[in-house]
N, CA, C and O atoms as a GROMACS GRO file, in nm:
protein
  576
    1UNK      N    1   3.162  -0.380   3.097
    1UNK     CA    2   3.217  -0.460   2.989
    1UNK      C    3   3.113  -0.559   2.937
    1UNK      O    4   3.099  -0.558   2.814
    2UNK      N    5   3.040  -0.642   3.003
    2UNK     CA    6   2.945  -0.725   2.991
    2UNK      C    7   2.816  -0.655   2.912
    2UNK      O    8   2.767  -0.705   2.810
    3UNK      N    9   2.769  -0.530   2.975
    3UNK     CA   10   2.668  -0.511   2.886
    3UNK      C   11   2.680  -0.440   2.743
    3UNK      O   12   2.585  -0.446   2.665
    4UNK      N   13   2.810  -0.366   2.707
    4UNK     CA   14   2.898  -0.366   2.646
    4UNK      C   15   2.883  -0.475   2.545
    4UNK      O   16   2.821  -0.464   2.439
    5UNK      N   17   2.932  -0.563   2.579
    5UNK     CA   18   2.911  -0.730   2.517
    5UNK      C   19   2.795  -0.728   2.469
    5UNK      O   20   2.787  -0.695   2.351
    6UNK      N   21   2.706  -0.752   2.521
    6UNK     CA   22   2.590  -0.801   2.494
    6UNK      C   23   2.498  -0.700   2.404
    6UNK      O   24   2.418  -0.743   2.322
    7UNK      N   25   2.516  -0.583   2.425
    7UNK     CA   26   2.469  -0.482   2.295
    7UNK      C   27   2.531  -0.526   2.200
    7UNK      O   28   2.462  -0.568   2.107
    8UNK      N   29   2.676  -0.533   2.185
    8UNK     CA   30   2.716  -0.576   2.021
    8UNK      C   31   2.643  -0.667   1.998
    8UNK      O   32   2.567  -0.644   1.904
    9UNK      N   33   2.628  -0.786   2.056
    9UNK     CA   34   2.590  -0.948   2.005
    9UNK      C   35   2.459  -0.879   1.973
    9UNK      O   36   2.426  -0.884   1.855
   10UNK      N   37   2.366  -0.806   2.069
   10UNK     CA   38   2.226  -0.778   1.989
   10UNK      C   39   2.212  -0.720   1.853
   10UNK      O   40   2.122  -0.739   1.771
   11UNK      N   41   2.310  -0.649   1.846
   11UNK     CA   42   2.357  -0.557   1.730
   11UNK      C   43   2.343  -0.661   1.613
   11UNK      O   44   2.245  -0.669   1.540
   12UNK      N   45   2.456  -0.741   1.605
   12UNK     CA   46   2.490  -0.835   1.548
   12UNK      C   47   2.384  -0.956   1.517
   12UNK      O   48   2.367  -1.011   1.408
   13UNK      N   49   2.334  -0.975   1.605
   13UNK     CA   50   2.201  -1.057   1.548
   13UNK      C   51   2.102  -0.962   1.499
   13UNK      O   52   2.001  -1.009   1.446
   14UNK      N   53   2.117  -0.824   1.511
   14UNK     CA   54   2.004  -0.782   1.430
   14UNK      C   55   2.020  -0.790   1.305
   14UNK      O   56   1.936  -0.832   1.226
   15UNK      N   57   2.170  -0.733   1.270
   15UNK     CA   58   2.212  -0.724   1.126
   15UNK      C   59   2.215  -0.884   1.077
   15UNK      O   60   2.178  -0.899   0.960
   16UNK      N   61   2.252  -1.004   1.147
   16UNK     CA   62   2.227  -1.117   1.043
   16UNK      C   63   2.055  -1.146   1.049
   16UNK      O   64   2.012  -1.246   0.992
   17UNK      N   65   1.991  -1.084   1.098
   17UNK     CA   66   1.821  -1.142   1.083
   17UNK      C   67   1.793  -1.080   0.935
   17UNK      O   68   1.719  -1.139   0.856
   18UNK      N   69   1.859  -0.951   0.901
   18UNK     CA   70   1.857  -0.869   0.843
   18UNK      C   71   1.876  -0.930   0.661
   18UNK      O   72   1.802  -0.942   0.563
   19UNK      N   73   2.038  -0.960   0.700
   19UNK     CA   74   2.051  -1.017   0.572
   19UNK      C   75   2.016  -1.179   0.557
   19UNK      O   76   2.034  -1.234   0.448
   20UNK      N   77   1.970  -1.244   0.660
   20UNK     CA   78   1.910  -1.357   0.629
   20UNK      C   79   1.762  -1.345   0.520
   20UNK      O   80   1.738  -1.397   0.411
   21UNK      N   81   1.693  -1.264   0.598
   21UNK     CA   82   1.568  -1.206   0.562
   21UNK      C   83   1.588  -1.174   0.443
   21UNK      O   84   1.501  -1.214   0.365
   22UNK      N   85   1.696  -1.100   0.386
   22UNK     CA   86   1.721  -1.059   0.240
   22UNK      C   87   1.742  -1.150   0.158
   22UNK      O   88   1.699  -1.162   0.043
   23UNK      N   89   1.833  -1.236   0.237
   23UNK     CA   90   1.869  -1.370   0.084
   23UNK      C   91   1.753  -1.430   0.094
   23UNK      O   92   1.708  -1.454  -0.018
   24UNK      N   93   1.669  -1.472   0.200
   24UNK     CA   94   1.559  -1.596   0.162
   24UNK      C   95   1.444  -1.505   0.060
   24UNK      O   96   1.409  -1.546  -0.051
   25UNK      N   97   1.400  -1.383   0.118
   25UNK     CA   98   1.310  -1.313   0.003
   25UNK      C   99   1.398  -1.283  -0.156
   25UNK      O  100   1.328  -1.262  -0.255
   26UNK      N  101   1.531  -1.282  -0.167
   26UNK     CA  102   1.584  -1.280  -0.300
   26UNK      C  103   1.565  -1.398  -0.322
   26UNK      O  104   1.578  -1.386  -0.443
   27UNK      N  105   1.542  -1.526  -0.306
   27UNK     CA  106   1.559  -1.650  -0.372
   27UNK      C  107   1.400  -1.675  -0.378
   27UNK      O  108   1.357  -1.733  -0.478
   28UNK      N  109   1.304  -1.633  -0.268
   28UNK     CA  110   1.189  -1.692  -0.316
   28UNK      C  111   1.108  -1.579  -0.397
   28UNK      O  112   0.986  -1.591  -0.411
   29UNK      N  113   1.166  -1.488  -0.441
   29UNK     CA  114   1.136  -1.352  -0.530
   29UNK      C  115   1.159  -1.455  -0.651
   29UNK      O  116   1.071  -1.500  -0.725
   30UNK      N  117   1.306  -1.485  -0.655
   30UNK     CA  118   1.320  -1.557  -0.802
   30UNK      C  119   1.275  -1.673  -0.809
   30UNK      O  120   1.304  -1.721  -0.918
   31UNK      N  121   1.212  -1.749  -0.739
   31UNK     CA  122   1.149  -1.875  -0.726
   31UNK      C  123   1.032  -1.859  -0.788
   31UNK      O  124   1.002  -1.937  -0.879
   32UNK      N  125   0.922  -1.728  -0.742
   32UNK     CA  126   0.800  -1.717  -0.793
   32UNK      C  127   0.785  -1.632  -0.904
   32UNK      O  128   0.668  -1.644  -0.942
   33UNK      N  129   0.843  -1.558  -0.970
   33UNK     CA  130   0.838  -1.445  -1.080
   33UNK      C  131   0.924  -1.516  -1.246
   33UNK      O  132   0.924  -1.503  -1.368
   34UNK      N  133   0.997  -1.603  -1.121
   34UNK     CA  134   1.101  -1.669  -1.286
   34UNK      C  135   1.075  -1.809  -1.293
   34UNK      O  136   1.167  -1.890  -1.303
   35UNK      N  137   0.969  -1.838  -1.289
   35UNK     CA  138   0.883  -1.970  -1.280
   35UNK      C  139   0.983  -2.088  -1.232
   35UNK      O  140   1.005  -2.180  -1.312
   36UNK      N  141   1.032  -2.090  -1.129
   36UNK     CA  142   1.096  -2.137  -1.046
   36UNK      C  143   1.272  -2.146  -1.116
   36UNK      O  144   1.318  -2.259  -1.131
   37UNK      N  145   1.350  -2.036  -1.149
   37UNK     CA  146   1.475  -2.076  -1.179
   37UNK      C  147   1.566  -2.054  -1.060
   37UNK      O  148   1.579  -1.962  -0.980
   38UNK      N  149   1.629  -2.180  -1.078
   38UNK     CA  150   1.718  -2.187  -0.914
   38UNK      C  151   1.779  -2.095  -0.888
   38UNK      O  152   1.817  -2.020  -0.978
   39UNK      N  153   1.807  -2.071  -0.764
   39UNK     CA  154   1.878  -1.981  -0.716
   39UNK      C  155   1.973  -2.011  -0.614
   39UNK      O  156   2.016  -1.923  -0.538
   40UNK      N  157   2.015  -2.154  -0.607
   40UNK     CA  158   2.078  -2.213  -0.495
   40UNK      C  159   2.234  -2.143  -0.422
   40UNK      O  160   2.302  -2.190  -0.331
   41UNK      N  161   2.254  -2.019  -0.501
   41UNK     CA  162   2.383  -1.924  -0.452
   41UNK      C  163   2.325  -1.886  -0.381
   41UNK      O  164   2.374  -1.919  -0.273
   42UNK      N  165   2.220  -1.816  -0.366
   42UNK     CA  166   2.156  -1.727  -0.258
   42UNK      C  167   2.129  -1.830  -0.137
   42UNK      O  168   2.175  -1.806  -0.025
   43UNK      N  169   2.055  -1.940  -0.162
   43UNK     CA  170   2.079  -2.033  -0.028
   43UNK      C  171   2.198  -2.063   0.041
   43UNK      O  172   2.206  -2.076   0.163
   44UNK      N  173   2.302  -2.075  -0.048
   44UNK     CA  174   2.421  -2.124   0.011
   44UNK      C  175   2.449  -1.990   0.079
   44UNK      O  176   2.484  -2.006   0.196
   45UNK      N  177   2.443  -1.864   0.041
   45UNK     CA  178   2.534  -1.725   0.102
   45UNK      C  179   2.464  -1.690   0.256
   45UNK      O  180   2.511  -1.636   0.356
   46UNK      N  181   2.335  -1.745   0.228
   46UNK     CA  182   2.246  -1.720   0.330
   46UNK      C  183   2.268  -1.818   0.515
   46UNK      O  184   2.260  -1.793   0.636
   47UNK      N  185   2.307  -1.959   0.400
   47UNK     CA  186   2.397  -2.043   0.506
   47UNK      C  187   2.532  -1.985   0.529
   47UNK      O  188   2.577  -1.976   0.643
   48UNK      N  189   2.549  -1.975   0.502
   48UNK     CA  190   2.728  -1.910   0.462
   48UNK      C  191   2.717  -1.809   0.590
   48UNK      O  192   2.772  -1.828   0.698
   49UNK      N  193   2.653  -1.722   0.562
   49UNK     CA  194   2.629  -1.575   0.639
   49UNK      C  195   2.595  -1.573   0.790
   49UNK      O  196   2.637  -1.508   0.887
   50UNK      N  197   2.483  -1.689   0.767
   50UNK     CA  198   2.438  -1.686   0.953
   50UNK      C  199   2.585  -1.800   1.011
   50UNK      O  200   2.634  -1.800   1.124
   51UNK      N  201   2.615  -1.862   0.929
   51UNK     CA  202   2.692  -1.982   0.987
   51UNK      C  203   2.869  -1.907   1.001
   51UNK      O  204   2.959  -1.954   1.070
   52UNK      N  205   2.879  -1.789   0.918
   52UNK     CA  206   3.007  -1.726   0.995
   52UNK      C  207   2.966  -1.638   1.081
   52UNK      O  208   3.055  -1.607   1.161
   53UNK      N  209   2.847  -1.575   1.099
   53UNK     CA  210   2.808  -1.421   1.212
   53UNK      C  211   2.820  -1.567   1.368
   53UNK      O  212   2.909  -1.590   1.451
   54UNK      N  213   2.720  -1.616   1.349
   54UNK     CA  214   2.681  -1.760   1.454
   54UNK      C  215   2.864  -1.761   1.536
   54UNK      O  216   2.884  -1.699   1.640
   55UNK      N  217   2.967  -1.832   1.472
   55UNK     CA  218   3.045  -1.875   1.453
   55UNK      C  219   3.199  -1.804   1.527
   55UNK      O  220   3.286  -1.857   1.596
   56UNK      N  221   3.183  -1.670   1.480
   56UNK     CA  222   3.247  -1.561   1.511
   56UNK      C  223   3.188  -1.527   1.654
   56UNK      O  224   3.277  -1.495   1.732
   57UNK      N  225   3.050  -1.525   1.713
   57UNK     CA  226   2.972  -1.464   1.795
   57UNK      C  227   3.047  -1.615   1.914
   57UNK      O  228   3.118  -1.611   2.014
   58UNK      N  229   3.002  -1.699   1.856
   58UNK     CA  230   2.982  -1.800   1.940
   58UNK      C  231   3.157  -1.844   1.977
   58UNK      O  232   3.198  -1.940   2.044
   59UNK      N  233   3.212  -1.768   1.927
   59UNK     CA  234   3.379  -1.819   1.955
   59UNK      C  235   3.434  -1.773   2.076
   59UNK      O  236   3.422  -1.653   2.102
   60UNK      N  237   3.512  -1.874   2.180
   60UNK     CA  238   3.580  -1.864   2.313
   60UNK      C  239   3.649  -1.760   2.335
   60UNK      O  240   3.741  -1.746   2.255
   61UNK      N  241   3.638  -1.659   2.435
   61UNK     CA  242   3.720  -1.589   2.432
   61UNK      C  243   3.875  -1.619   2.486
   61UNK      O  244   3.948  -1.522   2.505
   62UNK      N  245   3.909  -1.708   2.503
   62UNK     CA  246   4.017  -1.815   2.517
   62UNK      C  247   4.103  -1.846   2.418
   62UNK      O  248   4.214  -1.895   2.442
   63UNK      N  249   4.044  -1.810   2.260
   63UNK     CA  250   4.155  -1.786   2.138
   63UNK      C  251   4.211  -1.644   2.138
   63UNK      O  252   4.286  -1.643   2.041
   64UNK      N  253   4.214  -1.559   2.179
   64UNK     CA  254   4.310  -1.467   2.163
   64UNK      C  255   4.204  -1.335   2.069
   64UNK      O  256   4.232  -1.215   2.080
   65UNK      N  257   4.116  -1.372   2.005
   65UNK     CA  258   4.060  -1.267   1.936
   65UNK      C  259   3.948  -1.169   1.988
   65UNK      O  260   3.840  -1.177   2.046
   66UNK      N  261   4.041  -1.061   1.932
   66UNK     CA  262   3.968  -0.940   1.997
   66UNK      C  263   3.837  -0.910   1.952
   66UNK      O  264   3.776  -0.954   1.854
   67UNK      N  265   3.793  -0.800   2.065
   67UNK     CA  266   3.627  -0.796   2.029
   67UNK      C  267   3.648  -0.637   1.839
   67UNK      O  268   3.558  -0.577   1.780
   68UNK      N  269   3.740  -0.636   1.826
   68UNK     CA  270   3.750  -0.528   1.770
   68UNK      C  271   3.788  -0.605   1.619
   68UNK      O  272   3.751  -0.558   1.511
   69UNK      N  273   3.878  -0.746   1.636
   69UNK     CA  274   3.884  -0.817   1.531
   69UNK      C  275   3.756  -0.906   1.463
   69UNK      O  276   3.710  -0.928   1.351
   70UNK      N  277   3.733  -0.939   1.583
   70UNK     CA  278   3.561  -1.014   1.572
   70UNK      C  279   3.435  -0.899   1.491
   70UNK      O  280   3.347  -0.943   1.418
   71UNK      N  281   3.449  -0.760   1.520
   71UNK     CA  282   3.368  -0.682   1.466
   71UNK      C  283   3.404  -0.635   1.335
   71UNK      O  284   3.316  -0.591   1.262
   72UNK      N  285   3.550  -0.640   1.289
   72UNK     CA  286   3.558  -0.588   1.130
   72UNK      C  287   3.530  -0.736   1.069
   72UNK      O  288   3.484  -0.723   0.956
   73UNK      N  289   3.542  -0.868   1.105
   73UNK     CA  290   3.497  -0.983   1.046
   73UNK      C  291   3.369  -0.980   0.996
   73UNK      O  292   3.335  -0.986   0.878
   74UNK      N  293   3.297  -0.969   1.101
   74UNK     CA  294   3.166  -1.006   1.130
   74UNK      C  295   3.061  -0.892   1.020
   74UNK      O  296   2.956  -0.913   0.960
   75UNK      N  297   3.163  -0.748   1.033
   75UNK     CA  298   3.093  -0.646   0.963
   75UNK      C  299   3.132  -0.667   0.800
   75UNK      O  300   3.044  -0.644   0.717
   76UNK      N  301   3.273  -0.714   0.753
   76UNK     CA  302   3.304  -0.760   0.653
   76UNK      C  303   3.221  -0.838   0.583
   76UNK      O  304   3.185  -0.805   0.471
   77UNK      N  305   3.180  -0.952   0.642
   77UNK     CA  306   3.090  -1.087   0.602
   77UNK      C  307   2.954  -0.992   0.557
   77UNK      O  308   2.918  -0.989   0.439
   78UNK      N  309   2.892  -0.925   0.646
   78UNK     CA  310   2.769  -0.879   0.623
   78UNK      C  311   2.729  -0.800   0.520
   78UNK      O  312   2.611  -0.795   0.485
   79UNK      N  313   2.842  -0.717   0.452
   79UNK     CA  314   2.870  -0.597   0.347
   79UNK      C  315   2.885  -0.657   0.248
   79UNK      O  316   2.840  -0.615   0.141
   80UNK      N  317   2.963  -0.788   0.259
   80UNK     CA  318   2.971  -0.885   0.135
   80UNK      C  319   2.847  -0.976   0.072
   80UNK      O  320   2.816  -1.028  -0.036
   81UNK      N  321   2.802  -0.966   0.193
   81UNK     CA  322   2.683  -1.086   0.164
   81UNK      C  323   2.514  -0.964   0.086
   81UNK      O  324   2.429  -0.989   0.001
   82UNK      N  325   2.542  -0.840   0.174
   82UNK     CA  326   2.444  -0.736   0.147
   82UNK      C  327   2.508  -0.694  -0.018
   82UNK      O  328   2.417  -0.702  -0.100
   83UNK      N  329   2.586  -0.671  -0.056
   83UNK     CA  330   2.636  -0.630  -0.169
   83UNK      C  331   2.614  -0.755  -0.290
   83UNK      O  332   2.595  -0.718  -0.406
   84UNK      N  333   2.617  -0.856  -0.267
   84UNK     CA  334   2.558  -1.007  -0.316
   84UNK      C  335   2.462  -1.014  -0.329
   84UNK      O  336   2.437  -1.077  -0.432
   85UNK      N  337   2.351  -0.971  -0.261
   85UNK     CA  338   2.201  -0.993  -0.227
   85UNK      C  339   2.159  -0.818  -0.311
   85UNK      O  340   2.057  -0.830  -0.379
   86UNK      N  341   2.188  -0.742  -0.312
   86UNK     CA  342   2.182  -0.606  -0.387
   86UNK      C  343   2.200  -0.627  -0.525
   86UNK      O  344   2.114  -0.580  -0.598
   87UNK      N  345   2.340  -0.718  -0.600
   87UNK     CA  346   2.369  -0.753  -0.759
   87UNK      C  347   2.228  -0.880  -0.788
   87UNK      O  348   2.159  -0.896  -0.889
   88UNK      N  349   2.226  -0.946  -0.671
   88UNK     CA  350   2.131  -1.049  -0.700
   88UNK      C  351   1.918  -1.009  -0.731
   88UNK      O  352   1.821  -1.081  -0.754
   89UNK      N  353   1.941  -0.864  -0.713
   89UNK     CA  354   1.810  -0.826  -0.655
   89UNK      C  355   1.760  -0.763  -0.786
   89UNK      O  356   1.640  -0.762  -0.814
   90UNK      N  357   1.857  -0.710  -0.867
   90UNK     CA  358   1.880  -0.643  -0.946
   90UNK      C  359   1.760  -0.664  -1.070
   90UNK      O  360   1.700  -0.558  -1.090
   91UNK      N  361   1.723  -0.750  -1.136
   91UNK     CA  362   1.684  -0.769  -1.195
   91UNK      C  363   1.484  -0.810  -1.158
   91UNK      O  364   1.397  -0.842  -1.238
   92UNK      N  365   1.474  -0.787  -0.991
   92UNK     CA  366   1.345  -0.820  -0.981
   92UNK      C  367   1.276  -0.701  -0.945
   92UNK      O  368   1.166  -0.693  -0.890
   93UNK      N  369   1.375  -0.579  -0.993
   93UNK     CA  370   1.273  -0.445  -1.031
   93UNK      C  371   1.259  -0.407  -1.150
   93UNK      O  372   1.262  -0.291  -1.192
   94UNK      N  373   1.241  -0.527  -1.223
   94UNK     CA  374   1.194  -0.516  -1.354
   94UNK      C  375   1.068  -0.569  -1.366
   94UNK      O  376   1.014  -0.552  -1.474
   95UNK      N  377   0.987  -0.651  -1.250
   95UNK     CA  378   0.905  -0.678  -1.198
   95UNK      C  379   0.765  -0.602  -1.231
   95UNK      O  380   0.755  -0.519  -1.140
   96UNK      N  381   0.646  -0.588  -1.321
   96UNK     CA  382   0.552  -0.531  -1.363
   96UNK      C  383   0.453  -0.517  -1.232
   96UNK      O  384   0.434  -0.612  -1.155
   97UNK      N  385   0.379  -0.361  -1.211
   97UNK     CA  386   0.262  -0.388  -1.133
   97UNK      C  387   0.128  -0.407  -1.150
   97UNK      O  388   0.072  -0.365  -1.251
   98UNK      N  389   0.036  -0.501  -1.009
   98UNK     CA  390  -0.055  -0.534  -1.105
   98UNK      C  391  -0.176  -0.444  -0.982
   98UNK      O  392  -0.149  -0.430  -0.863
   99UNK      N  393  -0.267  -0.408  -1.029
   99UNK     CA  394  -0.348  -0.318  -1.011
   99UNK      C  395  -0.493  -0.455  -0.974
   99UNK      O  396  -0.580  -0.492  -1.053
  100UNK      N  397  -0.471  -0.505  -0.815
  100UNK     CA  398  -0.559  -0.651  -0.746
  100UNK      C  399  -0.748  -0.558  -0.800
  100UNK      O  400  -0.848  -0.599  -0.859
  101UNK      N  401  -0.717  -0.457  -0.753
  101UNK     CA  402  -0.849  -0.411  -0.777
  101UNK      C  403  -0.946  -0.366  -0.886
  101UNK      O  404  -1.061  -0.323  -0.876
  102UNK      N  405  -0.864  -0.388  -0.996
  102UNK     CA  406  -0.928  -0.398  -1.141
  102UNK      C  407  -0.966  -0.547  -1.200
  102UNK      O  408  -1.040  -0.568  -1.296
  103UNK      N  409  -0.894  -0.652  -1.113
  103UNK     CA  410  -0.940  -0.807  -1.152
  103UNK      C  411  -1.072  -0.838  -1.136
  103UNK      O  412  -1.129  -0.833  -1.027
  104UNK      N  413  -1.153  -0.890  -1.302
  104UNK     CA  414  -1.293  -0.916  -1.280
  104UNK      C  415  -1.231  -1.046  -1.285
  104UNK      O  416  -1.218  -1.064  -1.164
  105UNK      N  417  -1.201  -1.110  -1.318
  105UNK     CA  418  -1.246  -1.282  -1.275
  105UNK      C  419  -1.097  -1.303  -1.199
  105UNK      O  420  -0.997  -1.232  -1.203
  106UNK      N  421  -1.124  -1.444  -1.121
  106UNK     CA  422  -1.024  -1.466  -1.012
  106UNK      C  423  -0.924  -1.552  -1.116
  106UNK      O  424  -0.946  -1.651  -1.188
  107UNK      N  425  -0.844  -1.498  -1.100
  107UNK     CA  426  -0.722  -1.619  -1.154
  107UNK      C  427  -0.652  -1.733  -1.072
  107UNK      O  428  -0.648  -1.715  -0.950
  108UNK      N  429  -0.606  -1.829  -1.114
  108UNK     CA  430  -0.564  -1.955  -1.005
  108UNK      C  431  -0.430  -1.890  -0.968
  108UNK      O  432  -0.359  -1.818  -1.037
  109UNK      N  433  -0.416  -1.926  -0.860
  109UNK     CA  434  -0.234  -1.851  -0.763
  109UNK      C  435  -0.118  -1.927  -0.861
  109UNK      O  436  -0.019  -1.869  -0.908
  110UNK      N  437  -0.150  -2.066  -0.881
  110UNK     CA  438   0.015  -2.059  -0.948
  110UNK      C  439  -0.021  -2.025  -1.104
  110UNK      O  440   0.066  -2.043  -1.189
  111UNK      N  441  -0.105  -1.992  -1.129
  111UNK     CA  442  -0.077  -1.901  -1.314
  111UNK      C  443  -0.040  -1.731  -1.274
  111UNK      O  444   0.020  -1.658  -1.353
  112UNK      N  445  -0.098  -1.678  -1.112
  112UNK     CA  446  -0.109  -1.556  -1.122
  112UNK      C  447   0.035  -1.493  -1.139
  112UNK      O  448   0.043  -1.393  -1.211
  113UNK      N  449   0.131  -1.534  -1.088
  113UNK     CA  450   0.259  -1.518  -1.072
  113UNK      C  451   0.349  -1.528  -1.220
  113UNK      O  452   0.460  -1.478  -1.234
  114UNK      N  453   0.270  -1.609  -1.330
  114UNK     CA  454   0.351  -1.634  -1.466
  114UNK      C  455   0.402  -1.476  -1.491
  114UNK      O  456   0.340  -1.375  -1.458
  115UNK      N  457   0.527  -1.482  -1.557
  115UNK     CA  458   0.579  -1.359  -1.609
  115UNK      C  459   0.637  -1.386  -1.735
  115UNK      O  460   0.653  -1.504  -1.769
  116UNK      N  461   0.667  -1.303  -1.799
  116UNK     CA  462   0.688  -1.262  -1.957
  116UNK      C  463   0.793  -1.171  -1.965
  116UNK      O  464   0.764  -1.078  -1.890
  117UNK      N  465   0.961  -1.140  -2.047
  117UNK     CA  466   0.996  -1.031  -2.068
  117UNK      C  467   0.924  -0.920  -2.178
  117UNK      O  468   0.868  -0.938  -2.286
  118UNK      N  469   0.941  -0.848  -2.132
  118UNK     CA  470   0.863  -0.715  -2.271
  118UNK      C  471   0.946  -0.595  -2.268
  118UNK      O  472   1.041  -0.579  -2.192
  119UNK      N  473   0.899  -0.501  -2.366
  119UNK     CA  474   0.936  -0.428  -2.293
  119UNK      C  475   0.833  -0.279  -2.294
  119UNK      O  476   0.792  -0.256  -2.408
  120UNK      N  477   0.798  -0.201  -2.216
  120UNK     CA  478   0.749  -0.095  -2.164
  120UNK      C  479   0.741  -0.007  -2.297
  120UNK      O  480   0.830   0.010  -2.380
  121UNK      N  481   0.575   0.059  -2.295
  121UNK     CA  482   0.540   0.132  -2.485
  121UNK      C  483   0.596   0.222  -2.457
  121UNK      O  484   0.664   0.285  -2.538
  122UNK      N  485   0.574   0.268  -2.281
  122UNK     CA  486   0.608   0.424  -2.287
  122UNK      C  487   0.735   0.463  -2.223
  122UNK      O  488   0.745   0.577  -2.177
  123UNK      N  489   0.837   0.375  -2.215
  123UNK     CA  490   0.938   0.477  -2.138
  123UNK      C  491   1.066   0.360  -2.179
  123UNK      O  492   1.184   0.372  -2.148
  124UNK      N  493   1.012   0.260  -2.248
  124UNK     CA  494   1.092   0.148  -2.326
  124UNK      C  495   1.165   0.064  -2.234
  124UNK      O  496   1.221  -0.036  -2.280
  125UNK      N  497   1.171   0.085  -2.137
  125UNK     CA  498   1.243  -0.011  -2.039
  125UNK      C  499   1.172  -0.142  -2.082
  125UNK      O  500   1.070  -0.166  -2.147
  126UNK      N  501   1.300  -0.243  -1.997
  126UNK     CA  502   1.279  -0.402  -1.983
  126UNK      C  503   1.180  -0.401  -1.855
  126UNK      O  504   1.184  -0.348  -1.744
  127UNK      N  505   1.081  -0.493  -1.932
  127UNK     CA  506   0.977  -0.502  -1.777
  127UNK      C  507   0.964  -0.692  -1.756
  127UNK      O  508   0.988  -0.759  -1.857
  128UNK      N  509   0.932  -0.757  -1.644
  128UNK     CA  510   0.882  -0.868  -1.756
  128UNK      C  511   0.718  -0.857  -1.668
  128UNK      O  512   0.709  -0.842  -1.546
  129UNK      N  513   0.614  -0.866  -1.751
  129UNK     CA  514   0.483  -0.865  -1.780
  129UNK      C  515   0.426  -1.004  -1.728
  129UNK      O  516   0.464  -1.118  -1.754
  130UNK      N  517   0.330  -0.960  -1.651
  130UNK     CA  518   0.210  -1.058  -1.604
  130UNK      C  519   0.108  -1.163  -1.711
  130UNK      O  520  -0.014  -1.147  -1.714
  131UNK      N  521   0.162  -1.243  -1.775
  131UNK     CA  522   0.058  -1.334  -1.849
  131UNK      C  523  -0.076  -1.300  -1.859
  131UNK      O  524  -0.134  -1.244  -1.951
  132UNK      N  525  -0.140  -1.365  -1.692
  132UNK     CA  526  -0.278  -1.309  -1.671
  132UNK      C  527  -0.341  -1.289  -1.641
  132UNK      O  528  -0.455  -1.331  -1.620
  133UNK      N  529  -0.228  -1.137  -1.611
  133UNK     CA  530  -0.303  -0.983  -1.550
  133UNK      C  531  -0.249  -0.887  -1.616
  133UNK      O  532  -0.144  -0.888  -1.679
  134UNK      N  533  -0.342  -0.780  -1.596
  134UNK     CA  534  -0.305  -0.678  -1.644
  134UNK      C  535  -0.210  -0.618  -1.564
  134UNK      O  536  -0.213  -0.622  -1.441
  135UNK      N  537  -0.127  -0.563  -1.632
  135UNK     CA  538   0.040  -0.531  -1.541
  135UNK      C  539   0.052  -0.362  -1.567
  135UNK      O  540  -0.026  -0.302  -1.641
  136UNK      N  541   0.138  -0.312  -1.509
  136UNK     CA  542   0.190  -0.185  -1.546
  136UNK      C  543   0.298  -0.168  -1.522
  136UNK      O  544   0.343  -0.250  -1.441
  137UNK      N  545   0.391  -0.065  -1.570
  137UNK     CA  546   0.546  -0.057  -1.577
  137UNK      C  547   0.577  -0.031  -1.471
  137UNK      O  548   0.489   0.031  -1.412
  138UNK      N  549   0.707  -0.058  -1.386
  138UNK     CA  550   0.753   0.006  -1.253
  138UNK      C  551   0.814   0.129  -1.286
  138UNK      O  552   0.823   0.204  -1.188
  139UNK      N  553   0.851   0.166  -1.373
  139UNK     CA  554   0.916   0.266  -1.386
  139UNK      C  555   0.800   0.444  -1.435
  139UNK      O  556   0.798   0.556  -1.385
  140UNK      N  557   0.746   0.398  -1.518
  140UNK     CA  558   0.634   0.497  -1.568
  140UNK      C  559   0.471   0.467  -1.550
  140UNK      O  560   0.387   0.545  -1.594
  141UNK      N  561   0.440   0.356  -1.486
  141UNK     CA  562   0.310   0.332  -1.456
  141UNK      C  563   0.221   0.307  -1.599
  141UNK      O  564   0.098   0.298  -1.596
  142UNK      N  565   0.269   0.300  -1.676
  142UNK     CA  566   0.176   0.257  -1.783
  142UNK      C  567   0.177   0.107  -1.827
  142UNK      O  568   0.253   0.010  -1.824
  143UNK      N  569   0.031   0.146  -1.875
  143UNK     CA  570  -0.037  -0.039  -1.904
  143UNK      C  571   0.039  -0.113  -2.015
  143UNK      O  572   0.023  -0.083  -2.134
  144UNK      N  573   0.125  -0.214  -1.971
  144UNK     CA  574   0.174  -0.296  -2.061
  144UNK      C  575   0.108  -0.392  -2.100
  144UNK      O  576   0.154  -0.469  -2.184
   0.00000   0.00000   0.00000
């Protein structure tokens, strides 16, 4: 029963490292590409998320709740928060690529990150474009 136990809880902390890891790279994705526009939902879901998995994990088994109720919670929270972090992500694969090994002069780190919406010559998608670097489309690889 015990080790039983203790596989789920590993389980379970794997999957919140998981979606922790996801909300903090979705918020500092949009921190650096959208010249810093807040994203303070994603912080809060991210608190939200470890602070009910934590919460649920860390609860007495002295209230009455089963390990079977504790696991559709716990798996609930995580699907919600992954499905949040998936609508939230959405828009930073519109994200242009930049080709480090064609740069002749060095650009400074906080201009390198400036972005631009455009949109793509050859396949017309929404991209948003590197200021200044040369970028290419995620979708068709051509030079925007």
């Amino acid at each position: 029963y015990w080790l039983q136990l203790h596989v789920r809880m590993a389980l379970y902390d794997l999957l919140l490292a998981y979606g922790v890891g996801l909300g903090i790279a979705t918020h500092l994705s949009y921190w650096k590409f959208f010249q810093g526009s807040p994203c303070r939902m994603t912080l809060l879901l991210v608190v939200f998320a470890h602070g009910t998995v934590e919460f649920v994990v860390m609860m007495p088994w002295s209230t009455g709740v089963s390990m079977l109720q504790r696991s559709v919670f716990l798996v609930l929270a995580l699907c919600l928060s992954r499905g949040y972090f998936s609508c939230k992500s959405e828009p930073l694969r519109e994200i242009c690529v930049v080709d480090v090994g064609t740069l002749e002069v060095a650009v400074p780190a906080h201009l390198a990150s400036k972005t631009v919406p455009a949109v793509c010559p050859g396949c017309s998608a929404r991209v948003r474009e590197f200021i200044y670097l040369r970028s290419f489309c995620p979708a068709c690889d051509i030079n925007v």
